[in-house]
Structures are given as structure tokens and as C-alpha cells.
C-alpha positions as a LaTeX table, in Angstrom:
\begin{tabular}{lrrr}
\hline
Residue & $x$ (\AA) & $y$ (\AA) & $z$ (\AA) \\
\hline
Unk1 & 0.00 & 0.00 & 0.00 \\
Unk2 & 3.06 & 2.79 & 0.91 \\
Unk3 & 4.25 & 1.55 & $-2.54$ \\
Unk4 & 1.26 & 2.63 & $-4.05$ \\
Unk5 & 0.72 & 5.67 & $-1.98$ \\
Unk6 & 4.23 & 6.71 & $-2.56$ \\
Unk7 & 4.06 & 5.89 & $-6.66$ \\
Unk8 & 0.84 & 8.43 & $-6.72$ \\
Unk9 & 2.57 & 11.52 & $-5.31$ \\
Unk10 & 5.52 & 10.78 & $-7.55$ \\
Unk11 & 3.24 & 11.09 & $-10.58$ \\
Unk12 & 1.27 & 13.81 & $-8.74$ \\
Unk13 & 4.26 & 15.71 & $-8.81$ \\
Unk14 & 5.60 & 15.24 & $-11.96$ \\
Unk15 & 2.32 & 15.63 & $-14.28$ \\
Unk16 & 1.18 & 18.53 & $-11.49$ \\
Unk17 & $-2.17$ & 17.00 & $-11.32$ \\
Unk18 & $-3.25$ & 19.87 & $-8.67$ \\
Unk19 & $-0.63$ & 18.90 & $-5.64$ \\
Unk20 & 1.27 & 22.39 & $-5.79$ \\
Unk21 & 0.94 & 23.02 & $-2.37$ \\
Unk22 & 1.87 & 19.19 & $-2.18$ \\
Unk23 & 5.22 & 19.48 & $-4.17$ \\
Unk24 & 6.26 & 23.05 & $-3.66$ \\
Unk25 & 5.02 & 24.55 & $-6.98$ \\
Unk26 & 6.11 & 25.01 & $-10.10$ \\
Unk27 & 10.06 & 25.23 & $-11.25$ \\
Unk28 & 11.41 & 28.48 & $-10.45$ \\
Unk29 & 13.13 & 29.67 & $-13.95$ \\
Unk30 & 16.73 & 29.36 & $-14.31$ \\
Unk31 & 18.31 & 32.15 & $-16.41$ \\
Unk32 & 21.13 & 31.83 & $-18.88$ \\
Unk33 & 24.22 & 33.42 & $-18.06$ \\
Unk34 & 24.68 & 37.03 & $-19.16$ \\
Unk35 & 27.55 & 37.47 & $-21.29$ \\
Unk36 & 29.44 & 40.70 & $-21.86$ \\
Unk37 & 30.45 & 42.16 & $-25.17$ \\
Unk38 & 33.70 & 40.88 & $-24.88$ \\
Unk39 & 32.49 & 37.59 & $-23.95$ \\
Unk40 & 30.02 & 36.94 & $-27.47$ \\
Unk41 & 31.98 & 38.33 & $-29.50$ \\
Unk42 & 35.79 & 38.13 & $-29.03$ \\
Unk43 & 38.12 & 36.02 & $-31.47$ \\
Unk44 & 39.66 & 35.50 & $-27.88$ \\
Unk45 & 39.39 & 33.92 & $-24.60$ \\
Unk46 & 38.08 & 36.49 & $-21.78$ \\
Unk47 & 40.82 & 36.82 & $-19.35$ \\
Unk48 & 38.22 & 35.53 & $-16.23$ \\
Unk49 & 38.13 & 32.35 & $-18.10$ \\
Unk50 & 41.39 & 31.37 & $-18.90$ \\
Unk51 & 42.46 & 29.51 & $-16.31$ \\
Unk52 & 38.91 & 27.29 & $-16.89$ \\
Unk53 & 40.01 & 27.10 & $-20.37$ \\
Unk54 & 43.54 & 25.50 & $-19.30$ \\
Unk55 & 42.01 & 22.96 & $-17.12$ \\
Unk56 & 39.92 & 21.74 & $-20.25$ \\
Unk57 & 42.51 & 21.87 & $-22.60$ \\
Unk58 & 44.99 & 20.16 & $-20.14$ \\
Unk59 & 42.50 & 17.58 & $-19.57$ \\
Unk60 & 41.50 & 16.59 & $-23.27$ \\
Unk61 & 45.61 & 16.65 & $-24.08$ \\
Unk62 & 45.71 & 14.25 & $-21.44$ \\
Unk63 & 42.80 & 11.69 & $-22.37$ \\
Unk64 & 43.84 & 12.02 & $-26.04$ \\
Unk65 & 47.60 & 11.05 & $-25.05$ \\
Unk66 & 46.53 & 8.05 & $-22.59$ \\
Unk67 & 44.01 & 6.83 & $-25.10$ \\
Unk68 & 46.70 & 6.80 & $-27.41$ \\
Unk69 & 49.15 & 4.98 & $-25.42$ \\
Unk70 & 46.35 & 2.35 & $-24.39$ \\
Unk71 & 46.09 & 1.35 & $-28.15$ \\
Unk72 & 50.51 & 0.40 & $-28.00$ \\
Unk73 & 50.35 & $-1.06$ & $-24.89$ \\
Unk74 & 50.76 & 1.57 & $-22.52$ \\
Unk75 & 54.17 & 2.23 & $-23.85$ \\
Unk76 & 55.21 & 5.61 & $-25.01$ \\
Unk77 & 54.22 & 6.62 & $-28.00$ \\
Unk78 & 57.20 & 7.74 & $-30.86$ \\
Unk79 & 57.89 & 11.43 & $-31.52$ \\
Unk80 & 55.71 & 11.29 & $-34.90$ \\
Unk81 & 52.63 & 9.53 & $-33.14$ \\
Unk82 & 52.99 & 12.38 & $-29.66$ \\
Unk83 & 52.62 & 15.24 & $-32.57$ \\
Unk84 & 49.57 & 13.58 & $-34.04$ \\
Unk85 & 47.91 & 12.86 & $-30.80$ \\
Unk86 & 48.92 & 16.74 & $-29.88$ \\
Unk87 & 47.73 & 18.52 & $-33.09$ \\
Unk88 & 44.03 & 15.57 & $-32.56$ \\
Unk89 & 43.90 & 17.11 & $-29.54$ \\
Unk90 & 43.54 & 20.81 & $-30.42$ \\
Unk91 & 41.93 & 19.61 & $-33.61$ \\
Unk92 & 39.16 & 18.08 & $-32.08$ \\
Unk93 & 35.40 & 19.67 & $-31.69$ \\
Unk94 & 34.74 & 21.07 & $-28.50$ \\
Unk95 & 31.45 & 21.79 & $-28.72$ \\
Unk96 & 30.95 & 20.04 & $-24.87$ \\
Unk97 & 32.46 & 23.30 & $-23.71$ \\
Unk98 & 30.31 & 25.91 & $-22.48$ \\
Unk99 & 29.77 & 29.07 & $-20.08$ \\
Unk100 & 27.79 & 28.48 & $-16.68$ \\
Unk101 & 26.92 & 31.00 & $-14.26$ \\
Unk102 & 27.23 & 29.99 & $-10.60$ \\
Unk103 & 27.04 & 31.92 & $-7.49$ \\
Unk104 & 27.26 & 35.55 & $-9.95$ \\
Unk105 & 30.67 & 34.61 & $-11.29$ \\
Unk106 & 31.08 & 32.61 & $-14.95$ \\
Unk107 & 32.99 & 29.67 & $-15.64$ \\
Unk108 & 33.86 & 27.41 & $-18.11$ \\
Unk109 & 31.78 & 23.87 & $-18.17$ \\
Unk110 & 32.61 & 20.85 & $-19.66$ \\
Unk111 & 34.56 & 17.55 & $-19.30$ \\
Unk112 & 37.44 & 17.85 & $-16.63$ \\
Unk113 & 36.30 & 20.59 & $-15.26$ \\
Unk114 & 35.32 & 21.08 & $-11.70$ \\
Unk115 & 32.77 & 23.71 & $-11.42$ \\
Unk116 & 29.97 & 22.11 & $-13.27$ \\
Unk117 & 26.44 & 22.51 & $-11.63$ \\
Unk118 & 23.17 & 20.12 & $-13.52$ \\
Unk119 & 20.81 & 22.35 & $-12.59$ \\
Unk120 & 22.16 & 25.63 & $-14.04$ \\
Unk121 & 22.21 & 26.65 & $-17.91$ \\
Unk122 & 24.95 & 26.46 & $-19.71$ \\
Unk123 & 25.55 & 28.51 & $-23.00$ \\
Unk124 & 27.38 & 26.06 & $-25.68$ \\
Unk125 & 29.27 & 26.38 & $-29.06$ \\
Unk126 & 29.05 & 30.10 & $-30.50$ \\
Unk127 & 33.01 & 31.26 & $-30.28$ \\
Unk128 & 34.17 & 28.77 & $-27.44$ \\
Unk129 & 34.90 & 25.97 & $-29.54$ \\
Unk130 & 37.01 & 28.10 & $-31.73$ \\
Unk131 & 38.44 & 30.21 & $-28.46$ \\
Unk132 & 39.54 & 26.77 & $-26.82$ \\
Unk133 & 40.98 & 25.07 & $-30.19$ \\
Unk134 & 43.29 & 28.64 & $-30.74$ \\
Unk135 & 44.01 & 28.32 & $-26.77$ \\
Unk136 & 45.25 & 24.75 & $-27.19$ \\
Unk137 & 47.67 & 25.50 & $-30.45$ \\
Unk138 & 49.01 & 28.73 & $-28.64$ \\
Unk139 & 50.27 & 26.44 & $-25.97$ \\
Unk140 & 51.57 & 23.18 & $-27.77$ \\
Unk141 & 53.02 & 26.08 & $-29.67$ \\
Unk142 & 54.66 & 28.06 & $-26.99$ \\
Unk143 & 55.32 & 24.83 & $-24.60$ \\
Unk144 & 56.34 & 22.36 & $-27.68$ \\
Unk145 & 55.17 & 18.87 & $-28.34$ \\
Unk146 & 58.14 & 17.10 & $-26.93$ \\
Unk147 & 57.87 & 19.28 & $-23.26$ \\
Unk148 & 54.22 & 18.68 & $-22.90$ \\
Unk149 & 54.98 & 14.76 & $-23.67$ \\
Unk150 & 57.22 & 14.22 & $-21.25$ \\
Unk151 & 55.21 & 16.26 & $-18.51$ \\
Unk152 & 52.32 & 13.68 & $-19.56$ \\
Unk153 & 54.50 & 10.64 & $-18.87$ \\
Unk154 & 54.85 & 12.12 & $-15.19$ \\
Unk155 & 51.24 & 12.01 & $-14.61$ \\
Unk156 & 48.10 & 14.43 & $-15.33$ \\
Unk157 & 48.90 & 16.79 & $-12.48$ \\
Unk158 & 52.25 & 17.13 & $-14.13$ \\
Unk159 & 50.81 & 18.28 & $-17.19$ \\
Unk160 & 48.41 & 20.47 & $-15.83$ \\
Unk161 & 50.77 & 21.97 & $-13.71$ \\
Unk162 & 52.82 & 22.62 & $-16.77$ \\
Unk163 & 50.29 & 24.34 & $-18.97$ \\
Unk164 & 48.18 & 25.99 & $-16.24$ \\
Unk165 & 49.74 & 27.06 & $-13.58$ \\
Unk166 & 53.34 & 27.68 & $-14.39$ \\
Unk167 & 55.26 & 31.44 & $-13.55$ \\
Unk168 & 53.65 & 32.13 & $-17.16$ \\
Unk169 & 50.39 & 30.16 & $-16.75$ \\
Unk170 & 46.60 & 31.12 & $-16.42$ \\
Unk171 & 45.96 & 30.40 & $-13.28$ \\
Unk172 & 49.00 & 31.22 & $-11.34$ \\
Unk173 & 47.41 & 34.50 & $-10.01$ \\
Unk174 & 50.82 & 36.36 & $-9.87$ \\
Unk175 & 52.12 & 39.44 & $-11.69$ \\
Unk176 & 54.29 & 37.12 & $-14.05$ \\
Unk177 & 50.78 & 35.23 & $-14.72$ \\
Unk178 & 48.68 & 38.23 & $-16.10$ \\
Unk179 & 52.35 & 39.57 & $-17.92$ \\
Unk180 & 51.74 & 36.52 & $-20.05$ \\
Unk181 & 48.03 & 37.57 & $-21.34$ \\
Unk182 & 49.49 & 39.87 & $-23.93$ \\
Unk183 & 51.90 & 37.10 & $-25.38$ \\
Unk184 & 48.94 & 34.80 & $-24.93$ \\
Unk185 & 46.77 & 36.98 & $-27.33$ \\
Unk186 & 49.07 & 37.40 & $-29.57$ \\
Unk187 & 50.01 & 33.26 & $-30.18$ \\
Unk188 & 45.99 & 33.18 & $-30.45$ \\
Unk189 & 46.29 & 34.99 & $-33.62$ \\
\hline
\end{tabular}
């Protein structure tokens, strides 16, 4: 009978068959993040989101590079196979990237990355994709393919801690961190 009983106000709730007071009302709206100017439409990554953006790109370097090291074996890969993996990696789509708002600040969303709420909305493709893909050459370019290998072999948080928050990375937070965003901007071209 509780089965039963309990079943009913399941389905009461979900089709809203007059239990409001019952179920706490409708859904209260959730709004979509507002973006700035810069933020829709800049070729480049807003400075607030870079250090999101390195997390991401460190993590899909990483999955692409183990994946590819699964298929030999687990041994490492040659010189010619790392590049391919590398230049896959920034390739790739990354349309699963996207901006959430949470608790009034905005943050990138997507696989790897921490800050990623269900119940919030998340604003996808538009100039991410493209903003993370020129974020991912500008470092391969500026790190190079055989430095970012070997900080993979040492683990993920060796990689990350590489590309992200290095003297010259995104999220160090120090004076020699924000120096970099001009350099940065101009490798995104």
C-alpha cells in the first residue's frame, strides 16, 4: 500500500495533477548566463576564463595522449605519433564546452572541469569551440610537443601543472601570470 501511496505523489508531482501546495510549486526559472560584449563576441578567450580554459585543454591533451598509449600497450608513443595525438587534440570539436553561471561569477563547463552545476544553464558552441581550439595551439606552440609529452609521462597533475599554472600560466594568479596575457593573445592569432 506505501508503494502505491508513494508511486501516486511521484506522478502527482511530476504531471502537477493539482498537488502544488503538495510538491512546492512550479520550477522556479533558471536564467542563462549574461555574457558581456567581450564575452560573445571576441576572437579570444576572456581573461576571467582562462584559467577554466587550461584545465579543459589540459584535460582533453591528457585523455587524447593516454588513449593513445592504451592502443601500444601503454608504452610511449614515438615522436611522430605524440605530434599527431597533440595537433588531434587541439583539432578536435569542443562543442561540450560551455559558459555556466554559478554563485554571480562565470565559468567554463565541460569535461574535466570542476565547477559544473546540472541544474544551471549552460551557453554552448558560438566562439568557445574556436576560443579553446586557438588556446590549445598557442600552448603546444609556446610549450612544444616534446615538453608537454614528457610532462604527460609524469602524470596528469604534471601536465596540468605545466600548462596551467606555471610562472607564465593562467591560473597562477601572480604578476608574471597576467604579464603573459598579452603574449597569450598574440600566439591566439
Amino acid at each position: 500500500m506505501w508503494t502505491v501511496l508513494a508511486a501516486w505523489l511521484v506522478l502527482s508531482c511530476l504531471l502537477g495533477l493539482g498537488a502544488e501546495e503538495m510538491c512546492g510549486g512550479p520550477p522556479a526559472a533558471i536564467p542563462a548566463p549574461q555574457l558581456s560584449t567581450e564575452e560573445r563576441l571576441s576572437p579570444h578567450m576572456p581573461e576571467a576564463l582562462r584559467c577554466d580554459a587550461c584545465h579543459a585543454i589540459a584535460f582533453q591533451i591528457e585523455e587524447q595522449l593516454r588513449r593513445a598509449e592504451e592502443k601500444v600497450g601503454r608504452r610511449a608513443l614515438s615522436e611522430s605519433d605524440y605530434i599527431e595525438v597533440l595537433e588531434r587534440s587541439c583539432s578536435q570539436g569542443w562543442e561540450s564546452y560551455g559558459v555556466q553561471e554559478l554563485d554571480g561569477e562565470k565559468h567554463l563547463a565541460g569535461p574535466g572541469l570542476p565547477r559544473q552545476q546540472p541544474m544551471t544553464v549552460m551557453v554552448r558552441g558560438g566562439p568557445w569551440p574556436s576560443r579553446l581550439a586557438k588556446l590549445c595551439h598557442s600552448y603546444v606552440g609556446e610549450q612544444g610537443e616534446e615538453q608537454l609529452y614528457r610532462a604527460h609521462r609524469r602524470g596528469a597533475a604534471a601536465l596540468r601543472d605545466l600548462l596551467c599554472h606555471s610562472e607564465k600560466g593562467p591560473c597562477s594568479g601572480g604578476k608574471a601570470g597576467a604579464l603573459a596575457a598579452p603574449k597569450m593573445l598574440q600566439n591566439e592569432l
